[in-house]
TITI-582049 format. One line per field, with one value per residue (C-alpha): x, y, z; residue number from 0; residue in one letter. Coordinates in nm, 3 decimals. Example, Ala and Ser with C-alpha at 12.3 -4.5 7.8 and 13.67 -1.06 7.14 Angstrom:
TITI-582049
east 1.230_1.367 .
north -0.450_-0.106 .
up 0.780_0.714 .
seq 0_1 .
type a_s .
***
This chain:
TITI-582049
east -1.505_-1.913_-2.029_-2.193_-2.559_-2.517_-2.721_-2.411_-2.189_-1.845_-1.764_-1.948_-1.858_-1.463_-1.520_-1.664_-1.407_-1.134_-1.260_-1.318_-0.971_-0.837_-1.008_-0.905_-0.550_-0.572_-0.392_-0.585_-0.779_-0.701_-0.421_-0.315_-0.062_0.019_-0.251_-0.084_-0.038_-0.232_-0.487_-0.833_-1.021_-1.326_-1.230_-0.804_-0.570_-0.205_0.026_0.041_0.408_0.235_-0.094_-0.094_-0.452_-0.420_-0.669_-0.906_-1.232_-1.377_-1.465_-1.141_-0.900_-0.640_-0.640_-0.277_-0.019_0.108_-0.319_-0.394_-0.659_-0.656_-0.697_-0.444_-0.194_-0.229_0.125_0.277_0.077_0.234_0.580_0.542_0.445_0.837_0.764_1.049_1.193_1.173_0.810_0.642_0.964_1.043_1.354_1.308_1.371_1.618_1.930_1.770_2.054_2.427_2.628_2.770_2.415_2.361_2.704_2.557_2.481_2.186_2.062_2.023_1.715_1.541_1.326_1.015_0.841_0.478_0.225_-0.061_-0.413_-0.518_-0.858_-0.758_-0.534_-0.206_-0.223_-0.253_0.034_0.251_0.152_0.220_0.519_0.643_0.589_0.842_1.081_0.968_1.093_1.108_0.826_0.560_0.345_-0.023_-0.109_-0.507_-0.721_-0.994_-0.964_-0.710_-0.958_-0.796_-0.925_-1.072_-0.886_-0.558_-0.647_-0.576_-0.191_-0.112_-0.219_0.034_0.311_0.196_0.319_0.613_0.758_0.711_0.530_0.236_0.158_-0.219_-0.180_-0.377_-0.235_-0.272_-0.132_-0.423_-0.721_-0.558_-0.737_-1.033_-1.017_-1.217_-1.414_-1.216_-0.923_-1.095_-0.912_-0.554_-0.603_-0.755_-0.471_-0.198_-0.325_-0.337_-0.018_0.230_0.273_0.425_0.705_0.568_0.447_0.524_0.373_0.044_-0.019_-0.201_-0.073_-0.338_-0.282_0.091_0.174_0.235_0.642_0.660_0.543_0.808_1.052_0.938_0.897_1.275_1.362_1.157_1.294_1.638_1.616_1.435_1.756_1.965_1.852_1.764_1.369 .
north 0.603_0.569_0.248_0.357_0.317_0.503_0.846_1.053_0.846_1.011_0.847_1.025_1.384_1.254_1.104_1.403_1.630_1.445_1.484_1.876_1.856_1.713_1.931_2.224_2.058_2.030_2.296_2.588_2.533_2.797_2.543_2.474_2.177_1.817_1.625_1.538_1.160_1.168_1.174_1.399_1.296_1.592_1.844_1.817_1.715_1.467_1.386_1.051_0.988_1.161_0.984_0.806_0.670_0.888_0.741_0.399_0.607_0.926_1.112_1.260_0.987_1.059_1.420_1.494_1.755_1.789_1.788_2.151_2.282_2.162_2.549_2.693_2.761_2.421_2.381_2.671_2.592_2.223_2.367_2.630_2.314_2.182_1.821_1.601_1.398_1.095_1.085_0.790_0.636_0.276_0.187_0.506_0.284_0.063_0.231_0.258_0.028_0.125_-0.121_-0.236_-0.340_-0.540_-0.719_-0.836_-1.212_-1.147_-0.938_-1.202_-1.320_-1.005_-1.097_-0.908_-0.975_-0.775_-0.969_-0.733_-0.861_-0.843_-1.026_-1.322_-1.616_-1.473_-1.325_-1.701_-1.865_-1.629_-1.711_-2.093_-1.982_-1.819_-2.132_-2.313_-1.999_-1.917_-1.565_-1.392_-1.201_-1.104_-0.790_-0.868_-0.496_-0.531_-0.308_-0.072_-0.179_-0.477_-0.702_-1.009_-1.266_-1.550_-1.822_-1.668_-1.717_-2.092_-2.002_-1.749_-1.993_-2.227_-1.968_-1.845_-2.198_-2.236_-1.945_-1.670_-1.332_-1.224_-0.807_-0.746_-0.366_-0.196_-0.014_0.351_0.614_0.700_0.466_0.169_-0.185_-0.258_-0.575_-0.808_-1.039_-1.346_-1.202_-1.372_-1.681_-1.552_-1.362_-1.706_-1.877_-1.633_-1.599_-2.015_-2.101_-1.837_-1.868_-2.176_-1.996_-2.240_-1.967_-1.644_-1.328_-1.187_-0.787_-0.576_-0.224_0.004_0.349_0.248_0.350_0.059_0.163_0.223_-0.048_-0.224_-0.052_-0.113_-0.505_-0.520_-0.344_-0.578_-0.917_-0.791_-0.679_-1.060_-1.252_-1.018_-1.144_-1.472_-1.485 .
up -0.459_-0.437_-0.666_-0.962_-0.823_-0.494_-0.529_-0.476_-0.675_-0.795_-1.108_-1.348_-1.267_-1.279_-1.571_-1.751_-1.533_-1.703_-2.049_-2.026_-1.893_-2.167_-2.421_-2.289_-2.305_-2.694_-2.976_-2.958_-2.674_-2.330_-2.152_-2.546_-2.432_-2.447_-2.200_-1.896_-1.784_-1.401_-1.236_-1.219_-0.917_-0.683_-0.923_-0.841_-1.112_-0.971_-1.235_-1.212_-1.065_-0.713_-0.712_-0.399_-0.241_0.105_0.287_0.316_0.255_0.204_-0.166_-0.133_-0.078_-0.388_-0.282_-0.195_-0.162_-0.483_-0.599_-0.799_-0.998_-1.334_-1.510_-1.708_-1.416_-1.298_-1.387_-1.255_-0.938_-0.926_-1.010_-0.694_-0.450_-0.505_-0.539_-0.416_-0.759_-0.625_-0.507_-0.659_-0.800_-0.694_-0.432_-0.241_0.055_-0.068_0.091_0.405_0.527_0.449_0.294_0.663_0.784_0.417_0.466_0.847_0.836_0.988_0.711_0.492_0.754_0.733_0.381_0.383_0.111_0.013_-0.132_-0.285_-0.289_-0.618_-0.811_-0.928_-0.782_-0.811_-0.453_-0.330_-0.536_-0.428_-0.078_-0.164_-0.270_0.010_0.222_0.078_0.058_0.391_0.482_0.805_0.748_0.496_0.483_0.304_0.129_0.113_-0.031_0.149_0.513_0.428_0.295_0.278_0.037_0.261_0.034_0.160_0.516_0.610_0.439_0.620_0.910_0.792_0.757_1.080_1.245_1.034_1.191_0.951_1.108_0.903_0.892_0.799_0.639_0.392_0.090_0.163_0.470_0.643_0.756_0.918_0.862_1.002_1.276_1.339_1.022_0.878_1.044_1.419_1.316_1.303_1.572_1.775_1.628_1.770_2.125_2.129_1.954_2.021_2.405_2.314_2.098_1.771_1.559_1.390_1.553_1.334_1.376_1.202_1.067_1.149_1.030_0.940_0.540_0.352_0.293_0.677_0.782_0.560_0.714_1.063_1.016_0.875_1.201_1.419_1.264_1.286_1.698_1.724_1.567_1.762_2.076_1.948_1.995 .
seq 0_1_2_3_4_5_6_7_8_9_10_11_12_13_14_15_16_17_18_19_20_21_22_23_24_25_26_27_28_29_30_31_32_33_34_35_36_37_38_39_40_41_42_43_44_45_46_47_48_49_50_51_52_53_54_55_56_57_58_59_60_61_62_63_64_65_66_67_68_69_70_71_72_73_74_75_76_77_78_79_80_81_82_83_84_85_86_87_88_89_90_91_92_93_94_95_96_97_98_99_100_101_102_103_104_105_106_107_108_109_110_111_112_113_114_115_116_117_118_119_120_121_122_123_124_125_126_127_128_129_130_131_132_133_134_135_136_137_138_139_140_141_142_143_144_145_146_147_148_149_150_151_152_153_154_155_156_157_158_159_160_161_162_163_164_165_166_167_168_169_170_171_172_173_174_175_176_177_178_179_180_181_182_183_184_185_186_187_188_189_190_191_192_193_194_195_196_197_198_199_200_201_202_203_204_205_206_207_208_209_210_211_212_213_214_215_216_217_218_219_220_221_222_223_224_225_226_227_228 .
type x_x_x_x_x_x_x_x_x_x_x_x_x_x_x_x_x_x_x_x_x_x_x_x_x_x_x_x_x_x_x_x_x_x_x_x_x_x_x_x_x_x_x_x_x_x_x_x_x_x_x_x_x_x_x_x_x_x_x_x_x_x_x_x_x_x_x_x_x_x_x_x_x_x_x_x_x_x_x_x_x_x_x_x_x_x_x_x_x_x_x_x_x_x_x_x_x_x_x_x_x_x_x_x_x_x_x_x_x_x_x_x_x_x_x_x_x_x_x_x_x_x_x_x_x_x_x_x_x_x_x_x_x_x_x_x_x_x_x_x_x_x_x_x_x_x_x_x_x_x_x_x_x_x_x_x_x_x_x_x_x_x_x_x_x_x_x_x_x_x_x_x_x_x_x_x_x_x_x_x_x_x_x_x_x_x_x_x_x_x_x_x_x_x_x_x_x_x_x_x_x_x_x_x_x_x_x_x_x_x_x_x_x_x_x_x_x_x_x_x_x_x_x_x_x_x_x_x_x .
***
């Protein structure tokens, strides 16, 4: 979490966590079983179907509930924790709606579509892309504080005035994004185009999981076509 030349930095004594880990995880060694798939972060082991980034910043931002001592109970104590099965697994939202709201005509408008904000230019195709699709809403999941990459900016601009809401939200549950930065200019651009009704509505998700604010956008475009705004 600390780059590799801050004086506290974190990386090393994970990386050398992990490998004792795994050693002791070898035949004949004290845990003496197959080396788990996951994740060994401050001293905690998360099999990897529960690692989830918690939090925008802090040493101990992978730490979560289902997070146990990797010793040679660490399975029994991740066993005792009752993990729901379908942590981690894609879709857990997709039946949010019963099959009456998906039939709705109106539910064919509610396309929210996530674009992650990864290196490289793939972010900003799909961004092109979504101009010409143009859906009713699109959520950007940035990293850290929801750094956006400032060559995505002047597009979400231009889906901004072609009617499609933009949703500034970073890619963990606790944090929020941090305002302000590159993000003036949307924000200068909303307060002077949408009292004229042109333009989609930008927000940002502040401390807003990335799943729930999903969730809650779906719900907002639908209650806007409802009463036709």
């Amino acid at each position: 979490m600390l780059p590799s030349d801050a004086e506290d930095a974190d990386g090393p004594a994970n990386l050398s966590g992990a490998l004792d880990f795994a050693v002791q995880c070898l035949p004949g060694s004290p845990l003496g079983c197959a080396v788990p798939f996951g994740l060994y972060m401050q001293g905690l082991f998360t099999p990897a179907q529960h690692v989830e980034k918690q939090s925008t910043a802090g040493l101990d931002a992978f730490d979560g509930p289902y997070s146990v001592l990797p010793n040679a109970n660490w399975f029994n104590n991740f066993t005792a924790l009752n993990p729901p099965t379908d942590v981690g697994m894609l879709g857990q939202f997709s039946n949010f709606f019963d099959a009456g709201t998906q039939a709705h005509p109106l539910f064919e408008a509610m396309e929210v579509p996530v674009v992650f904000c990864t290196p490289g230019n793939g972010p900003l195709r799909q961004l092109n892309d979504l101009l010409n699709r143009k859906p009713a809403s699109v959520v950007v999941a940035a990293p850290g504080h929801g750094n956006i990459p400032e060559a995505c900016v002047p597009v979400l601009r231009r889906l901004l005035l072609n009617g499609v809401s933009v949703v500034r939200a970073s890619r963990v549950a606790a944090g929020g994004v941090e305002q302000g930065g590159e993000f003036n200019a949307l924000n200068d651009f909303q307060e002077s185009v949408v009292p004229a009704g042109a333009a989609g509505v930008y927000s940002e998700s502040g401390s807003l999981s990335l799943s729930k604010c999903v969730v809650y956008e779906r719900l907002r475009v639908l209650a806007r076509s409802l009463i036709g705004q």
